[in-house]
N, C-alpha and C positions, 0 to 999 in steps of 0.2 A: 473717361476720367479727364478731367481738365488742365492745362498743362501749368496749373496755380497748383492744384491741389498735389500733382506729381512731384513738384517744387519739394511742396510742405514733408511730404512725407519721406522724400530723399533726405532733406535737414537732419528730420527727428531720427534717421535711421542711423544717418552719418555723425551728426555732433551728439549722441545720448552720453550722456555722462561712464566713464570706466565703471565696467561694473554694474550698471544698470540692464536690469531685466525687461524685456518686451516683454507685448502678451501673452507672443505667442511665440519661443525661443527653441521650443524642440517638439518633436512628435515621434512616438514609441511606439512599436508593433509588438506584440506577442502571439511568438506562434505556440501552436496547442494542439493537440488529441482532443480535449476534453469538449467536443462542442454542445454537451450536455449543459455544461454551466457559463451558457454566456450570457446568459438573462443576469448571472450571479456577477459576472465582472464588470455588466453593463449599469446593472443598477445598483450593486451593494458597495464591492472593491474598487473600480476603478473612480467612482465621482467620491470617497473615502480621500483618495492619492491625490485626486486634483484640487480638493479643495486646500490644501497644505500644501500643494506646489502647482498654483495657475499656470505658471508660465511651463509647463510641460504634460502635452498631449497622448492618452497613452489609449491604445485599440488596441480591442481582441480579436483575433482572427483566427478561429480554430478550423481545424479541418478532420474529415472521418477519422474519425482511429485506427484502422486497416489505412490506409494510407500516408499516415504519421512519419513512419520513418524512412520510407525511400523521398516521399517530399519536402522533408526537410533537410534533408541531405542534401538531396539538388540543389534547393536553396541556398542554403551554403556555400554550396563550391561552385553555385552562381553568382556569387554576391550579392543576391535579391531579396534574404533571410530579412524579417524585424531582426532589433536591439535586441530581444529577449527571444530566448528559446527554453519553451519548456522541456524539463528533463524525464525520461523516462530512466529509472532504477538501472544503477551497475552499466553492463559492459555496453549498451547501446551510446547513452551519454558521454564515458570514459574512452570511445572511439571516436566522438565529435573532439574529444578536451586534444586527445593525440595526436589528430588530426593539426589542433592549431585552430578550430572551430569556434573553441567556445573556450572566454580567457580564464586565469586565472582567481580567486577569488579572496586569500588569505587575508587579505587585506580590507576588505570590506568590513565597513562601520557593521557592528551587530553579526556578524558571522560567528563570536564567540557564544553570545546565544545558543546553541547547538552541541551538543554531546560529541564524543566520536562516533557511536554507534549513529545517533541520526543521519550522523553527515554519510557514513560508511557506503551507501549507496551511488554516493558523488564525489568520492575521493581515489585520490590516486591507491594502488597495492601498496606502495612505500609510509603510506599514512600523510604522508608533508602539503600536498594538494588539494584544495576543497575547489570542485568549479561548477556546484551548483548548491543554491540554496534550498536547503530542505522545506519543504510545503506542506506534505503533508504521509500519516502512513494509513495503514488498515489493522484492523486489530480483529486475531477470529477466535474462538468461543461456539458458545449455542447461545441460539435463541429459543424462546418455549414460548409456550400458548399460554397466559397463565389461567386462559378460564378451564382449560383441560386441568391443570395445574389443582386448579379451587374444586373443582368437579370431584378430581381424586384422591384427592385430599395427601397429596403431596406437598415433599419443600425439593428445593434446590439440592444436588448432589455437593457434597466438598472432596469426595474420597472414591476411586476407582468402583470400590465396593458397592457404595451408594449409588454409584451412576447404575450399573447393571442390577440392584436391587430395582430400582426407579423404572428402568426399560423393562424387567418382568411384571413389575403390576401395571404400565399401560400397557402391556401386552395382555395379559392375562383378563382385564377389564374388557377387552374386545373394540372400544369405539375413538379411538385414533392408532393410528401406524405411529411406535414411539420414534424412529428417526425417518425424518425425509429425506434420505439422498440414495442416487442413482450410481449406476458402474460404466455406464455406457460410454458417457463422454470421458472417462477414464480422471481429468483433471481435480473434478470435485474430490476423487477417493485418496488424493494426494494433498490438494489445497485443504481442502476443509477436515480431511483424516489425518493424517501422516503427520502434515506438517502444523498440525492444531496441536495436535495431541504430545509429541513427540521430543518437545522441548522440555516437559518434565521428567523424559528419560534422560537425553543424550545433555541435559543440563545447560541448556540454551547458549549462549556463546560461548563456553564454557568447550564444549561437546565440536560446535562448527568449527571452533579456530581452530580445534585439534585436529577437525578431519584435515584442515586447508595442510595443517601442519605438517601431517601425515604419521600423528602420534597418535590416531584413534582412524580405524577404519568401520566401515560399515557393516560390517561382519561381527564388531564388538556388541557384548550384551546389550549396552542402551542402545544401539540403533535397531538393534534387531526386535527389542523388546514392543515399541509401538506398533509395529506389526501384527506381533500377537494379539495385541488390545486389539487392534483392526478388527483381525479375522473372527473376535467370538463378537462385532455388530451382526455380522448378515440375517441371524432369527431377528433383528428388531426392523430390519429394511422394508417391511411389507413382501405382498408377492409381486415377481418380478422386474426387481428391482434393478435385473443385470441390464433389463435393457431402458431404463428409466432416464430421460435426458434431465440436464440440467434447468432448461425450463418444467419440467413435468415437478420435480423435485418444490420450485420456488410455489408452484401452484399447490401440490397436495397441502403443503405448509400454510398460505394463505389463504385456502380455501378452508381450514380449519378442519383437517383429514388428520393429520399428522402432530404429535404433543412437542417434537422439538424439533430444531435443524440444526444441524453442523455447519457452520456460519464463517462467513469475514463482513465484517462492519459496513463494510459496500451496500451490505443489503438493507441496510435500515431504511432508508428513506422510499427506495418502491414498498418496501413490504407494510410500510406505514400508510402509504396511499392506498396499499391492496385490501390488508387484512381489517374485518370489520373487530376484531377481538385485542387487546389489552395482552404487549408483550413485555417478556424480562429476557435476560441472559443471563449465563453463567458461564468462569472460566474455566479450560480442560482440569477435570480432578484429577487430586495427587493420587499419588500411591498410598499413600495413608496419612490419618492427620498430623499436623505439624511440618510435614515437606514442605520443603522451598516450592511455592509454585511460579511460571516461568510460562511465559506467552510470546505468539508470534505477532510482534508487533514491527508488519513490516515496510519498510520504506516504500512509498508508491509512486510521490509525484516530487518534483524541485522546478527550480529555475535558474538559467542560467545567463550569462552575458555572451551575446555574439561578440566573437573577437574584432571581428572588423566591420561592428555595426556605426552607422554614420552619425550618433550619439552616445557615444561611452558613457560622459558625466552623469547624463540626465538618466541612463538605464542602470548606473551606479547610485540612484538616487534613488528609484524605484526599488531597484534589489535590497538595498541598506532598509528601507521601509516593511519589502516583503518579511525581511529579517526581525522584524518587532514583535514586541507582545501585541500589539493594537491588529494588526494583521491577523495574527493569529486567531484570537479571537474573534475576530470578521467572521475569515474564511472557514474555521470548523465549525462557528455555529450557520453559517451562509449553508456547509455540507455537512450533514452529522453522517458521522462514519468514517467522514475522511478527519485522521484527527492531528494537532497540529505536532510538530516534530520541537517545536521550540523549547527549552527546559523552563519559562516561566509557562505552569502551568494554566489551564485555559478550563474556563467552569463550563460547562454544556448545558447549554437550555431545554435542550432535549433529553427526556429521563433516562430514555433507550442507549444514545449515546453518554449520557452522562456513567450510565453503568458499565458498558465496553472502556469507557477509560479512568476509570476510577481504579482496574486493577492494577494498571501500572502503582499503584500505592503502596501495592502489598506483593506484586510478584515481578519477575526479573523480565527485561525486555531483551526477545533476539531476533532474528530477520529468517526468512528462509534457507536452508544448509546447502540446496543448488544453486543459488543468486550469484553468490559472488567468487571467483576463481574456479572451481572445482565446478561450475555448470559451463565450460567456454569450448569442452571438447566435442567429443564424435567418439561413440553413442552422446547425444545431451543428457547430463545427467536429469536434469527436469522432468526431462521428456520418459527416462526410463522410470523415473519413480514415478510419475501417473499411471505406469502402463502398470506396476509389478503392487503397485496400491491398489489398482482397480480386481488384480488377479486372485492378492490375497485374501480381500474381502468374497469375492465372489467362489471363492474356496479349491481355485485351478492351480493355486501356488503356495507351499509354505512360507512361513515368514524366514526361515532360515534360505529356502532358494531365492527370496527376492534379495536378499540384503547381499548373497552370495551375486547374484547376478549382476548386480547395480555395483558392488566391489569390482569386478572384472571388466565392467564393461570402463571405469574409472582407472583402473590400473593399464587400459590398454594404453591410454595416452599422458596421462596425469603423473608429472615425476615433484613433488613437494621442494621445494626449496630445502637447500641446507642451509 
């Protein structure tokens, strides 16, 4: 470079008017789990962000999912983190916030946006602290074939009744397994049973803030009642279903073996590239018609501000954006499944998705009832309800011993606030 043009550009940098923007004024990292979608940030979201604000650079830089949170931790208390850190649900994130990791948010343009419940997976126990911005949840349900559907001359369940009428006559038909799911990996019998199903017993947040409370335990009839539903699936599981992994499950479904799945929204988009056949959903039926129905619609992903990232404003700029309806609508139609947490609602291009979030319309939204306080001890509560989900279904455990056991193992360490 010439020691003229050195000149020039020391002036422009030195004398620019107060206030004046370069071209190039900041540059934004985001770290991520999700390295599934950086084709998504690369070509949809982030040249979206830039074209509204040139003067700020912003990369994705995800890294495997199994390695997510010890390397980002490092990070952090390296000082090496980007500006932005993506959040993972409850007590992972809310140890970065306590830390001093990751700042506070209350203030942020567009953070009103946002429900309690949305935020609730990023906020302090006290309710007063928000320090990640909500992105996105999952929503679970079934999914069905609907050419099995048309073949049977079937419709959609609305009432417990109807669901177990519906699973005797594709059983009874002989040529699909009416539910695809497995016991083996234990987690499906909890994610996609238990806690699908389970919110039109224990009446969705309704039910969890009682258990947190400790004015409803697990031992009470709604909790215990899902259970029961549980255990009279196993005649519709196909044979051998105790040792059926969770991939085996996505295939019988896909492969057009199976009339429904016990679903979270996650799976739209492979099962869309899988299946060569024409899907619908429907959400967990009530106990009979006219009940309140009430879905797990639970928090998954957010984003948050490194506290001592070397560009606050401009990652304040970016987050206050994330915070938008325009975002929103990006990024759930960019991911159908993943759906946006924001309260202006967000139309889906995708029919599949459009129908998993359409019931937020009509039924009551809650999160999972181990997520947040009452999953932090030893036994994990999480981890106990996969095990005594996978038990009941498989017919080694009544529903009265799991909810007994899963009480116990909660009472050994768990004292509720007074």
């Amino acid at each position: 470079m010439t020691r003229l043009l050195k000149g020039m550009l020391f002036a422009t940098t030195m004398f620019a008017p107060a206030g004046a923007v370069l071209a190039q004024d900041a540059s934004l990292t985001i770290e991520s789990w999700r390295n599934d979608d950086l084709s998504i940030w690369q070509e949809k979201l982030i040249p979206a962000f830039e074209a509204k604000n040139p003067g700020i650079k912003v990369t994705f830089a995800p890294m495997a999912p199994t390695e997510y949170n010890s390397a980002v931790n490092a990070k952090l208390e390296a000082g090496s983190a980007g500006d932005l850190i993506t959040c993972r649900p409850f007590d992972l994130s809310l140890a970065m916030f306590q830390k001093g990791q990751l700042a506070p948010l209350n203030d942020l343009d567009g953070i009103k946006n946002f429900s309690d419940t949305a935020k609730s997976a990023w906020t302090t126990d006290d309710g007063k602290t928000t320090f990640c911005v909500p992105m996105a949840s999952v929503i679970h349900g079934f999914i069905y074939n609907k050419k099995a559907f048309e073949e049977l001359k079937v419709e959609v369940p609305k009432t417990e009744d109807e669901f177990f009428a519906l699973l005797d006559k594709i059983k009874a038909d002989g040529n699909y397994i009416p539910l695809a799911m497995g016991t083996k990996d234990q987690w499906e019998a909890a994610t996609m049973g238990y806690y699908n199903i389970g919110p039109n017993d224990w009446k969705g947040e309704e039910g969890r803030k009682a258990l947190i409370a400790g004015t409803q335990k697990l031992t009470d009839a709604d909790w215990v009642e899902p259970y029961k539903t549980l255990a009279k699936w196993k005649p519709y599981l196909g044979d051998g279903f105790e040792a059926q992994t969770y991939p085996d499950s996505q295939n019988l479904f896909t492969l057009g073996r199976a009339a429904i799945y016990p679903a979270g929204s996650w799976e739209i988009a492979p099962f869309k590239a899988q299946a060569d056949f024409e899907m619908g959903a429907f959400p967990p039926p009530v106990k009979k018609a006219g009940d309140t129905c009430y879905i797990s619609d639970h928090n998954d992903i957010g984003i948050g501000l490194n506290a001592k990232g070397k560009n606050p404003e401009a990652a304040k700029k970016f987050l206050a954006w994330v915070a938008s309806p325009e975002f929103a609508t990006l990024y759930a139609n960019s991911l159908p499944g993943f759906f946006s947490l924001n309260s202006t609602a967000v139309k889906m291009e995708d029919p599949l998705a459009q129908e998993f979030v359409s019931w937020r319309q009509n039924c009551k939204p809650t999160i999972r009832p181990s997520a947040a306080i009452v999953g932090r001890g030893q036994p994990n509560l999480d981890l106990e309800m996969w095990r005594v989900s996978a038990n009941v279904i498989n017919g080694t455990q009544t529903p009265e011993q799991a909810a007994a056991e899963t009480q116990k193992g909660l009472d050994s360490w768990y004292k509720p606030a007074k």
